[in-house]
N, CA, C and O atoms as a MOPAC input file, in Angstrom:
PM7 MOZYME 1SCF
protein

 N     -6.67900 1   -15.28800 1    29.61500 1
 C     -6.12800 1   -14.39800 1    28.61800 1
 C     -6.05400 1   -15.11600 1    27.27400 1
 O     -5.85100 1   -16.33000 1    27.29300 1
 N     -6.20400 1   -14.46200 1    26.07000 1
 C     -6.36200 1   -14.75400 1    24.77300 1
 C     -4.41100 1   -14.86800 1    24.24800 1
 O     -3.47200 1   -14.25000 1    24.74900 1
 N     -4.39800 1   -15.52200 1    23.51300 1
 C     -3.33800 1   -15.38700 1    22.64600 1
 C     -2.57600 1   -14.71900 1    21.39900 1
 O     -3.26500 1   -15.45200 1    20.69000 1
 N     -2.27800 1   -14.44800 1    21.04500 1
 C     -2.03100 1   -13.09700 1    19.71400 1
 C     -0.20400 1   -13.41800 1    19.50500 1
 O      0.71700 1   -13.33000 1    20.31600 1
 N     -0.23200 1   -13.83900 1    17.93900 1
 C      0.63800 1   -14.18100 1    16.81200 1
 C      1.00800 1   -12.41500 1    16.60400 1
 O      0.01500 1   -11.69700 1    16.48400 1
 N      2.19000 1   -11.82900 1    16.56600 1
 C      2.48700 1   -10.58600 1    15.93500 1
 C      3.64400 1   -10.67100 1    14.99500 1
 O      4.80100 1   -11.03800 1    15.20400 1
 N      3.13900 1   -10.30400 1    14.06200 1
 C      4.38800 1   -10.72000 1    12.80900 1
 C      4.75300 1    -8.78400 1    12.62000 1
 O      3.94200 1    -7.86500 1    12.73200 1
 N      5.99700 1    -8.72100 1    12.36000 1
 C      6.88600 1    -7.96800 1    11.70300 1
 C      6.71800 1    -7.71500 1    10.07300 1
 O      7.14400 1    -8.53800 1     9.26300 1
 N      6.27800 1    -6.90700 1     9.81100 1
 C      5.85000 1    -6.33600 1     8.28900 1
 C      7.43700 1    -5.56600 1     7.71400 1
 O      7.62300 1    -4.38600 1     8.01200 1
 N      8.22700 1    -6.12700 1     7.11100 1
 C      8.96900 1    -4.62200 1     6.35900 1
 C      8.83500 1    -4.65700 1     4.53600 1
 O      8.98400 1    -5.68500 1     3.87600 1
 N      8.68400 1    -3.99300 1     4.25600 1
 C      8.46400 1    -3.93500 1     2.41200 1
 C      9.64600 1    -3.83700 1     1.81600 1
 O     10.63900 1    -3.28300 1     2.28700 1
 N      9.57000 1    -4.27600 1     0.96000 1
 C     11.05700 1    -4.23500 1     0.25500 1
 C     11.75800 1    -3.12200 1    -0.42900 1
 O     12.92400 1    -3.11800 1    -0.82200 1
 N     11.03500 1    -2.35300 1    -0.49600 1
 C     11.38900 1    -0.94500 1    -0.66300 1
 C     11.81400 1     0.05700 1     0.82200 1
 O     12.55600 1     1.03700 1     0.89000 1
 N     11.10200 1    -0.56600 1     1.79700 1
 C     11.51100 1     0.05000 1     2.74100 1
 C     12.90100 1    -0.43900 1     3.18400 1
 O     13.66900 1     0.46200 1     3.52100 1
 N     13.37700 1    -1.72500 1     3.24800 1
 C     14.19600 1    -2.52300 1     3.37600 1
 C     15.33200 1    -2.11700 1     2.71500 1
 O     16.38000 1    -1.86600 1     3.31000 1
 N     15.17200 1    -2.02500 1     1.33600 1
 C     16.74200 1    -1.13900 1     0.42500 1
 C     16.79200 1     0.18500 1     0.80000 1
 O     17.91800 1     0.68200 1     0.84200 1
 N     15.74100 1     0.95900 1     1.11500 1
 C     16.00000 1     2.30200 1     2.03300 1
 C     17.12800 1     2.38700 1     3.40400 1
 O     17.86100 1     3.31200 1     3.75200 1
 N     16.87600 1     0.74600 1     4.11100 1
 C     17.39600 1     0.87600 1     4.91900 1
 C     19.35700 1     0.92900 1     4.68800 1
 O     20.23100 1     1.57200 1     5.26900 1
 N     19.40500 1    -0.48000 1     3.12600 1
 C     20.44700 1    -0.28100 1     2.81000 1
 C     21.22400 1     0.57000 1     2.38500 1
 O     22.42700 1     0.33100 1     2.27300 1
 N     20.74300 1     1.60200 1     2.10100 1
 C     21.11500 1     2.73100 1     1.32800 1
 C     21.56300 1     4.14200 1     2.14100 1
 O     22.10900 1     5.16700 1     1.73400 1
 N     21.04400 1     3.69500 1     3.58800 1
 C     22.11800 1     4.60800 1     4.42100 1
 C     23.47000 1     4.16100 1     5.10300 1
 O     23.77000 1     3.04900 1     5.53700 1
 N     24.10000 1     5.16500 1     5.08200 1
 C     25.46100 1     4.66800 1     5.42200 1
 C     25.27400 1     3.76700 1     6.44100 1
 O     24.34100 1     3.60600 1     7.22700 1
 N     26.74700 1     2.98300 1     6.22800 1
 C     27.05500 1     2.18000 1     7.47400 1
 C     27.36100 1     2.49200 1     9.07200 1
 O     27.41800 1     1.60200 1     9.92100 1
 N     27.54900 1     3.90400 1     9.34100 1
 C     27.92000 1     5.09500 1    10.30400 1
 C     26.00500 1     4.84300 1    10.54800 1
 O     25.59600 1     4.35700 1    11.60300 1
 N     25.34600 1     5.12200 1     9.78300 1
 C     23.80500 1     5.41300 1    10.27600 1
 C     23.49300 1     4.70700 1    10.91000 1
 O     23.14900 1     4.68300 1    12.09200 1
 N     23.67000 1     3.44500 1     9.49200 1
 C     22.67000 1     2.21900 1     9.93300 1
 C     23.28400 1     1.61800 1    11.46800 1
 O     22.53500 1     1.17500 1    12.33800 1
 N     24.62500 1     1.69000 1    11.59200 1
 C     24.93900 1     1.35300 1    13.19000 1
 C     23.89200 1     1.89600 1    14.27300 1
 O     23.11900 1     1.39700 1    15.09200 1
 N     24.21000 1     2.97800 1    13.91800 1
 C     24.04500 1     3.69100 1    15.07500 1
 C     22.14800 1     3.92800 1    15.44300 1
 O     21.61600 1     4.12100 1    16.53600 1
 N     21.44200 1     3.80300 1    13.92100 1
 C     20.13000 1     3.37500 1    13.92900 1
 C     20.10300 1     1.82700 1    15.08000 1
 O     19.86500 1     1.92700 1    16.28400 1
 N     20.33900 1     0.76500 1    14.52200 1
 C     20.64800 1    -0.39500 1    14.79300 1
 C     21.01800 1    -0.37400 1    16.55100 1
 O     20.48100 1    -0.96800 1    17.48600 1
 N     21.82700 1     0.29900 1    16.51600 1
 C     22.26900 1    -0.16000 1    18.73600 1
 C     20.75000 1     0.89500 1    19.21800 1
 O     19.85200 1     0.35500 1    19.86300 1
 N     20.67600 1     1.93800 1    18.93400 1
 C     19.61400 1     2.44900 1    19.20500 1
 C     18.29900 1     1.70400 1    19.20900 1
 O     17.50800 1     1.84500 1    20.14200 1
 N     18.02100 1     0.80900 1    18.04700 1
 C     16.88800 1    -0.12500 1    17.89200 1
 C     17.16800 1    -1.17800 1    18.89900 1
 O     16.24900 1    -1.42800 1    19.67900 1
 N     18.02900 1    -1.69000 1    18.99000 1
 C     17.96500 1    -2.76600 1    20.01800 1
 C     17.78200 1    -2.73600 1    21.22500 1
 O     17.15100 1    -3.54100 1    21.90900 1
 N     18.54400 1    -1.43100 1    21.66600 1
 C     18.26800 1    -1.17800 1    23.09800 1
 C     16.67300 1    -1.09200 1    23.46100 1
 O     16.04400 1    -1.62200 1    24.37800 1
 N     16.11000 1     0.07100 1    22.03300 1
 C     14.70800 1     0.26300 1    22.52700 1
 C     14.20200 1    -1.49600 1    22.51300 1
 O     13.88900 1    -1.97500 1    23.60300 1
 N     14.15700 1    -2.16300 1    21.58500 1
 C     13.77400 1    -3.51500 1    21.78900 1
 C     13.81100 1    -4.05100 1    22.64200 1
 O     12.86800 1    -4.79400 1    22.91500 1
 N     14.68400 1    -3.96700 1    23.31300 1
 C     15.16300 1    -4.69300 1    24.81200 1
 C     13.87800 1    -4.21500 1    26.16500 1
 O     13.08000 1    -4.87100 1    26.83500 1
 N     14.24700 1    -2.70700 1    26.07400 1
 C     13.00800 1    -1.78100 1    26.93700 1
 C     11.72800 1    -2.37400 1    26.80000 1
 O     10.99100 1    -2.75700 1    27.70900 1
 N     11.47600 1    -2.42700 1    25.20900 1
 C      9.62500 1    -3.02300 1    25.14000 1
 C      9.98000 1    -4.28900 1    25.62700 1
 O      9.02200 1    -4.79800 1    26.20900 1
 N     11.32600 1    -5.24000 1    25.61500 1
 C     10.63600 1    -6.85000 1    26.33500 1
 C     10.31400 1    -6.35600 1    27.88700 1
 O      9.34200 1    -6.50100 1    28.62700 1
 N     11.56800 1    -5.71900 1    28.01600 1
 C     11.38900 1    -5.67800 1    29.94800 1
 C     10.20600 1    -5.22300 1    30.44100 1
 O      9.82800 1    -5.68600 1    31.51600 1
 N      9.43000 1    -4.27300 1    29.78300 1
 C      8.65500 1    -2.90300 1    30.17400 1
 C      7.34700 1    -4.25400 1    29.50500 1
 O      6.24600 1    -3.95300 1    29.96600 1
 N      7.27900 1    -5.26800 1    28.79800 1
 C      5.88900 1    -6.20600 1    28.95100 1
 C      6.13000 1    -7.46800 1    29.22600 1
 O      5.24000 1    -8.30400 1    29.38000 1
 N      7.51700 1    -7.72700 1    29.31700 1
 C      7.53500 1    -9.25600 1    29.81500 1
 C      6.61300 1   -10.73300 1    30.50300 1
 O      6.72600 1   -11.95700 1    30.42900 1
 N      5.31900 1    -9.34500 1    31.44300 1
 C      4.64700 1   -10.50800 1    31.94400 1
 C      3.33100 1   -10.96900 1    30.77400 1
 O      2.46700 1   -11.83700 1    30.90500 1
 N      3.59800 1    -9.96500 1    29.56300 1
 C      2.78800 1   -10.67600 1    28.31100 1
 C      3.00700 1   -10.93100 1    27.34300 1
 O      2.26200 1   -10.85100 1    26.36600 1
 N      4.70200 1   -11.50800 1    27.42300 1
 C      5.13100 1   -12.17100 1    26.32600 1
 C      5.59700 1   -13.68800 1    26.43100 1
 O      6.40300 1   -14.30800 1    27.12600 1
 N      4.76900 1   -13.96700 1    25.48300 1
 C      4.72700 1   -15.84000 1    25.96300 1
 C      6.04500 1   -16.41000 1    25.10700 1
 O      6.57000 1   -17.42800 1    25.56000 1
 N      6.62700 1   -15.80100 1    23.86600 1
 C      7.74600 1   -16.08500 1    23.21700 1
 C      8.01500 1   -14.47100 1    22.47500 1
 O      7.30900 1   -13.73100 1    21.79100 1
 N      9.41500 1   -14.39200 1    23.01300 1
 C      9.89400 1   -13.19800 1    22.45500 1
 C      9.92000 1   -12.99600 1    21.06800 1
 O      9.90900 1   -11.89800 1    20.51300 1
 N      9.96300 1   -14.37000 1    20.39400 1
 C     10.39400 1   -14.16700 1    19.24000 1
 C     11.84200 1   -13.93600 1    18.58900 1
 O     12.91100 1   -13.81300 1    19.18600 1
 N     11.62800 1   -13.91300 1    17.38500 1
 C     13.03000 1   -14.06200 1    16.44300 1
 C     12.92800 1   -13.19300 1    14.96500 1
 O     11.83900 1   -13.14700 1    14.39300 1
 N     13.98600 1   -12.59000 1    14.45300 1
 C     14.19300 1   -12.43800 1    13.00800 1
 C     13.72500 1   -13.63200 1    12.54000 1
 O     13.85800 1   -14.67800 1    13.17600 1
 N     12.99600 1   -13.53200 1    11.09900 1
 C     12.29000 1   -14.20700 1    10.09000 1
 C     13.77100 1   -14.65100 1     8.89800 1
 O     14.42900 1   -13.61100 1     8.85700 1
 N     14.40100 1   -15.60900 1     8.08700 1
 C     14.93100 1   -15.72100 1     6.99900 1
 C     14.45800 1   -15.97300 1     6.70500 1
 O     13.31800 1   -16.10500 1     7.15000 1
 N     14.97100 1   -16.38300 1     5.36400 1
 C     14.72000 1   -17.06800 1     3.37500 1
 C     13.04100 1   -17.99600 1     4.25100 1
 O     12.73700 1   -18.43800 1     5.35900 1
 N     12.48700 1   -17.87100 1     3.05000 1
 C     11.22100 1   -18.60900 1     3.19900 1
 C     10.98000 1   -19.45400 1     1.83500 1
 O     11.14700 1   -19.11900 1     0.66200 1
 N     10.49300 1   -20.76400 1     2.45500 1
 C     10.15300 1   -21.81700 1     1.20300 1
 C      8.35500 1   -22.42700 1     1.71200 1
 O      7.81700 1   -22.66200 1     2.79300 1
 N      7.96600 1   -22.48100 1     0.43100 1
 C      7.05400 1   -22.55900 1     0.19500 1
 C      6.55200 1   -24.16500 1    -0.27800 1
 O      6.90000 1   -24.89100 1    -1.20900 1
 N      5.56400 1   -24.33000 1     0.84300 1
 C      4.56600 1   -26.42500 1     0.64500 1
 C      3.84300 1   -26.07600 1     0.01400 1
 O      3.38900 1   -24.94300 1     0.17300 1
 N      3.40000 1   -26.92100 1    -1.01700 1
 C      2.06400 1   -27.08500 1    -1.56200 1
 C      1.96300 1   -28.29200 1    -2.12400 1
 O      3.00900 1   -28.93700 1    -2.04700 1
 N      0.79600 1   -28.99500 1    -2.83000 1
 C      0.70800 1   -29.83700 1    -2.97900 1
 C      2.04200 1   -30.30600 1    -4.24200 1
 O      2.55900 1   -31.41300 1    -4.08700 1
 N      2.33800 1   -29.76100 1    -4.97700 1
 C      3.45300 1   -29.25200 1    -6.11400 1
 C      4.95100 1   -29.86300 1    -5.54000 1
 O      5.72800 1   -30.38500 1    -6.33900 1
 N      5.26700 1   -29.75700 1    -4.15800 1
 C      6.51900 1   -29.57200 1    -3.53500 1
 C      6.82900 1   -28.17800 1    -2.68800 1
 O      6.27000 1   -27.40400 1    -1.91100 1
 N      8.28300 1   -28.41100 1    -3.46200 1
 C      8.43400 1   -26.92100 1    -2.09600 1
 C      9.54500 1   -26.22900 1    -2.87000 1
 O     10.54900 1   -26.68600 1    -3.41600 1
 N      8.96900 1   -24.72000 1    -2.73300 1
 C      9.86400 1   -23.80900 1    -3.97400 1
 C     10.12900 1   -22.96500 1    -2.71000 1
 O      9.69000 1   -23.01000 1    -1.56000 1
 N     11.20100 1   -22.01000 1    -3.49500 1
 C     11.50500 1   -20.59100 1    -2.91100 1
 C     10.03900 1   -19.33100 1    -3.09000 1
 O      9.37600 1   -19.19200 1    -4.11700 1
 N      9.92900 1   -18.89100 1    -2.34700 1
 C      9.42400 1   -17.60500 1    -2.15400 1
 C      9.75500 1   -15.93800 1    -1.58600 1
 O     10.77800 1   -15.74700 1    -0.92800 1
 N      9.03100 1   -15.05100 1    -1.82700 1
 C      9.16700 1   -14.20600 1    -1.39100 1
 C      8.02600 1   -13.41600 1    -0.27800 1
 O      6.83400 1   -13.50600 1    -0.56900 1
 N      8.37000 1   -12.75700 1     0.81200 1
 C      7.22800 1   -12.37800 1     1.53700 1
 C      7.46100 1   -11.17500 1     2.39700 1
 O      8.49200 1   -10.74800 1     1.87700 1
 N      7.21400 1   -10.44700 1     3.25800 1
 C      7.09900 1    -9.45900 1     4.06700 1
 C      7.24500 1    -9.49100 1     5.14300 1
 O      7.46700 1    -8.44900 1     5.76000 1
 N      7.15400 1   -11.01900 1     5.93100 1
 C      7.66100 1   -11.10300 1     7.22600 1
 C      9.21700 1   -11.33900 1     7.86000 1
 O     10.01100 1   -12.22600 1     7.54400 1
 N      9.34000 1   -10.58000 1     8.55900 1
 C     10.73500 1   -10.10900 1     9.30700 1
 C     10.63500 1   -10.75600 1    10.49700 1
 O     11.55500 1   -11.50300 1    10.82800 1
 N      9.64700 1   -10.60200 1    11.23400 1
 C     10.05200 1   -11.52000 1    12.91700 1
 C      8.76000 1   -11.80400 1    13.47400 1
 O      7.83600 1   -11.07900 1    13.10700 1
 N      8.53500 1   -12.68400 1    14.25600 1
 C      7.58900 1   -12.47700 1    15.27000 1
 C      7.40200 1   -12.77300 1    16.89400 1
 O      8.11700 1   -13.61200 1    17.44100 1
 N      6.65200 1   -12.21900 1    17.44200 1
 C      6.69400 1   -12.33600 1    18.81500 1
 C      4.94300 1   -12.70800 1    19.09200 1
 O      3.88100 1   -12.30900 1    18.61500 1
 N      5.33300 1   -13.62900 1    20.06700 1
 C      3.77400 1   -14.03200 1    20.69100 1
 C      3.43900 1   -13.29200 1    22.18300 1
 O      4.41800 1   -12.94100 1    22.84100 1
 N      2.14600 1   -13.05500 1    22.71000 1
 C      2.05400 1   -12.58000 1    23.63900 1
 C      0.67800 1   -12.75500 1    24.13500 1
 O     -0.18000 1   -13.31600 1    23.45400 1
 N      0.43300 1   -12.23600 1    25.43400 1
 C     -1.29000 1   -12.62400 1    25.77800 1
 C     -1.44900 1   -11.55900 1    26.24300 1
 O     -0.59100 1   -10.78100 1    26.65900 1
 N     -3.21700 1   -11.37500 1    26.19000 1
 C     -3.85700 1   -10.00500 1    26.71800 1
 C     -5.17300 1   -10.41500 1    26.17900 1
 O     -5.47300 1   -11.07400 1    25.18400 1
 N     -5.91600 1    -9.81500 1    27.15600 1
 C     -7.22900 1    -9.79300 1    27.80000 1
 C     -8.41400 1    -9.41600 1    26.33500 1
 O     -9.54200 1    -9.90400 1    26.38900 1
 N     -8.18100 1    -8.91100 1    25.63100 1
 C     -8.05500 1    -8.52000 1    24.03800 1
 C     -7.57400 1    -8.34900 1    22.83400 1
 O     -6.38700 1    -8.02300 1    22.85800 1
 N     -8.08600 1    -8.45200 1    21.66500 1
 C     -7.44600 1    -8.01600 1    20.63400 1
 C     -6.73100 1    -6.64500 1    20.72900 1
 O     -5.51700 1    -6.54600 1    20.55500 1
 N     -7.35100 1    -5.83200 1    20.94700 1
 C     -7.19500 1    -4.25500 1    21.24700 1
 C     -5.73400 1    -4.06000 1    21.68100 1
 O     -4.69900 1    -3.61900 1    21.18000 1
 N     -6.29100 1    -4.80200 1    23.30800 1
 C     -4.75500 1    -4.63400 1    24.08900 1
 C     -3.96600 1    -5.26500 1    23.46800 1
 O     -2.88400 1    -4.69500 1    23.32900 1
 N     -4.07000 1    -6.36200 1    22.96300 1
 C     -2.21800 1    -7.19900 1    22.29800 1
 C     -2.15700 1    -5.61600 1    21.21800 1
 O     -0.97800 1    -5.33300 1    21.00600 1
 N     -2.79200 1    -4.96400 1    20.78300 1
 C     -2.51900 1    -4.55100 1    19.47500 1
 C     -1.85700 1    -2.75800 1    20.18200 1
 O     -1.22600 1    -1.94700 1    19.50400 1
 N     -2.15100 1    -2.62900 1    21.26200 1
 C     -1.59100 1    -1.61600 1    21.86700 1
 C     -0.48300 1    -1.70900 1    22.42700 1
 O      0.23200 1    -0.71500 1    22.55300 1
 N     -0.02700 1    -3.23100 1    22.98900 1
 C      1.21400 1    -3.60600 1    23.44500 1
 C      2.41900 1    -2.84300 1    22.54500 1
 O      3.53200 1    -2.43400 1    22.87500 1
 N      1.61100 1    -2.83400 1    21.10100 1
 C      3.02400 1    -2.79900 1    20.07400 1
 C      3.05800 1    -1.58400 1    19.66600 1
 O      3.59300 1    -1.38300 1    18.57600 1
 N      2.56700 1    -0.58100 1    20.32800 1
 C      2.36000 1     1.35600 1    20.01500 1
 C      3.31300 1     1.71200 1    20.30000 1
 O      3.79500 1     1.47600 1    21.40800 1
 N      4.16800 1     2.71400 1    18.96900 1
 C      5.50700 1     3.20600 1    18.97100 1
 C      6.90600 1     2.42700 1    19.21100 1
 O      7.96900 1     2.78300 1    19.72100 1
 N      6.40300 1     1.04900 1    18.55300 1
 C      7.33900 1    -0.39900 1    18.93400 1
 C      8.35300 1     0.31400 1    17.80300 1
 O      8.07800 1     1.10200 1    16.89900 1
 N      9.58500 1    -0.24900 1    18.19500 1
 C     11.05400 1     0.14000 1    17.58800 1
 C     11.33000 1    -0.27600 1    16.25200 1
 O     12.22900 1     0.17100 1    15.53800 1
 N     10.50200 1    -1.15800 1    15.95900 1
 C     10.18200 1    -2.06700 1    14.71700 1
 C     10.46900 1    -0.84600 1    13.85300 1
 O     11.48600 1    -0.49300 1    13.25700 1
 N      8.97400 1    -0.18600 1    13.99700 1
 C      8.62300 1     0.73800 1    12.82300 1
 C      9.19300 1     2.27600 1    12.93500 1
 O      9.28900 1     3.11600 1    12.04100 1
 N      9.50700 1     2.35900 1    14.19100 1
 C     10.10000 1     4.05900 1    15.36100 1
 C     11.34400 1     4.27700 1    14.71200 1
 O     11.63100 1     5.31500 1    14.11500 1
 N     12.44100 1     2.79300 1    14.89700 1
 C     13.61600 1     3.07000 1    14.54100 1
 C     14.40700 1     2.13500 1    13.40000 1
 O     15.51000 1     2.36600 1    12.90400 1
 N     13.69600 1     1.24100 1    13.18700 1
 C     14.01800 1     0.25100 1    12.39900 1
 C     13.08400 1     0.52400 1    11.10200 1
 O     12.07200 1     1.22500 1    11.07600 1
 N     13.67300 1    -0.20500 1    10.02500 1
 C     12.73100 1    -0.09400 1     8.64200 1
 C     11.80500 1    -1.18700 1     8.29300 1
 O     11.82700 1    -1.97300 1     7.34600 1
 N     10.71300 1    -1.01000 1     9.61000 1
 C      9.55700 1    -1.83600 1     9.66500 1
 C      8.46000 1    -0.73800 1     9.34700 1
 O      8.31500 1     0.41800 1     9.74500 1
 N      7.64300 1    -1.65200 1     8.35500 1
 C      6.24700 1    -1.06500 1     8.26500 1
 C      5.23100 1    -0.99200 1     9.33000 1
 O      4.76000 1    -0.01000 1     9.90300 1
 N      4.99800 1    -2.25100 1     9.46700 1
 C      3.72900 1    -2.18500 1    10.48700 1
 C      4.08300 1    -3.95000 1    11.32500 1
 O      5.10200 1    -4.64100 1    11.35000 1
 N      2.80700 1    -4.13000 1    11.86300 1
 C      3.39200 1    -5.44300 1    12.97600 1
 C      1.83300 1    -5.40800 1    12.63100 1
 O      1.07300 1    -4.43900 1    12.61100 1
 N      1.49300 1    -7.24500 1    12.26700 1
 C      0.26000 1    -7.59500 1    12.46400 1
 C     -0.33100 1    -8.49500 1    13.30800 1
 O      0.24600 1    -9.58300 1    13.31900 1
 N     -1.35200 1    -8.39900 1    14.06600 1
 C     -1.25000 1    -9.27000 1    15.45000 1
 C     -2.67100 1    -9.69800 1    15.03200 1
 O     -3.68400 1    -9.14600 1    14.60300 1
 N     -2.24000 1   -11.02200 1    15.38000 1
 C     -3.04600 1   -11.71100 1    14.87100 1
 C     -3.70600 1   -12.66800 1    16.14500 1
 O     -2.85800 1   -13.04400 1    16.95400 1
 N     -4.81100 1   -13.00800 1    16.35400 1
 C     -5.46800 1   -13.94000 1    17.84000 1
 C     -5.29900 1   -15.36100 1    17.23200 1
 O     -5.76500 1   -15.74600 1    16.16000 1
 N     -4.56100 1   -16.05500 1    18.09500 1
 C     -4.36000 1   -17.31000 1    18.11400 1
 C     -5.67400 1   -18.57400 1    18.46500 1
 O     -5.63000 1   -19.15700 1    19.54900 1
 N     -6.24100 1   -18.73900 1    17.94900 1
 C     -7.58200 1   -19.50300 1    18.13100 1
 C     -7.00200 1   -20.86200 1    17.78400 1
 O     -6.31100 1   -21.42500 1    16.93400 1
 N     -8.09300 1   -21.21700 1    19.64000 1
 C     -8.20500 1   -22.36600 1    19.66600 1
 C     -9.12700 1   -23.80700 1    19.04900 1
 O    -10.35000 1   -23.93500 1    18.99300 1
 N     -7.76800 1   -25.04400 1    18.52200 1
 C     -8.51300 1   -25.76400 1    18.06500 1
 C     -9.08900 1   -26.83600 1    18.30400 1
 O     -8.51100 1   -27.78900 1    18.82600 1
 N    -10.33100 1   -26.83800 1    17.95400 1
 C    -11.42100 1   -27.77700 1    18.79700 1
 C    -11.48200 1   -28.93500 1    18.67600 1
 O    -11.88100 1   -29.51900 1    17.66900 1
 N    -10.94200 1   -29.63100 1    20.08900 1
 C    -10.72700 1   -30.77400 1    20.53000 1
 C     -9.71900 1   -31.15400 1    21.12900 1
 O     -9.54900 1   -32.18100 1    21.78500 1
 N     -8.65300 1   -29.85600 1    20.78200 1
 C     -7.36500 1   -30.00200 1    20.82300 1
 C     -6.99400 1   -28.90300 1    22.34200 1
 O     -5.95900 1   -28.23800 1    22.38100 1
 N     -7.67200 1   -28.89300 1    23.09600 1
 C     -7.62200 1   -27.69500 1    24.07900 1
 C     -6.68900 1   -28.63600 1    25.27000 1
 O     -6.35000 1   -28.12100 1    26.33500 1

């Protein structure tokens, strides 16, 4: 089985949308999202190699040093499957974007590096 990186997309506009509903909502959005979250680990567990985590504050290397930045990723989860396709179907109607104020989830194939196998 292949490997696949899935990052959590939310935009920042979608993100102050989220702030901007009440606190009564956003709860009750929120236990609703988690539970479903919980369902997608149990319901693929045998193809998730790290569940993953919420994303914070991000700082930025370069040859320069290291500054603050800004970016779009919220969380990610790793997982395996037999294809690109399938990792990318694993995440159909994921809670991310269903019930939470996620855009999209990008899954990305983890390639191996040579020599290093």
């Amino acid at each position: 089985m292949k490997k696949f990186l899935a990052v959590y997309i939310s935009k920042e506009s979608t993100m102050n949308d989220w702030e901007n509903l009440s606190e009564t909502e956003r709860n009750t959005r929120e236990e609703k999202g988690i539970a479903a979250w919980h369902q997608w680990v149990e319901k693929n567990k045998k193809l998730i190699l790290d569940v993953g985590a919420p994303l914070g504050p991000t700082l930025k290397m370069n040859a320069k040093g290291v500054s603050k930045t800004k970016n779009e990723l919220t969380a990610y989860t790793v997982v395996q499957a037999e294809s690109h396709e399938a990792a990318a179907k694993l995440f159909l109607n994921h809670p991310h974007f269903m019930i939470f104020p996620g855009d999209s989830i990008e899954i990305v194939e983890c390639l191996k590096i040579p020599g290093m196998e």
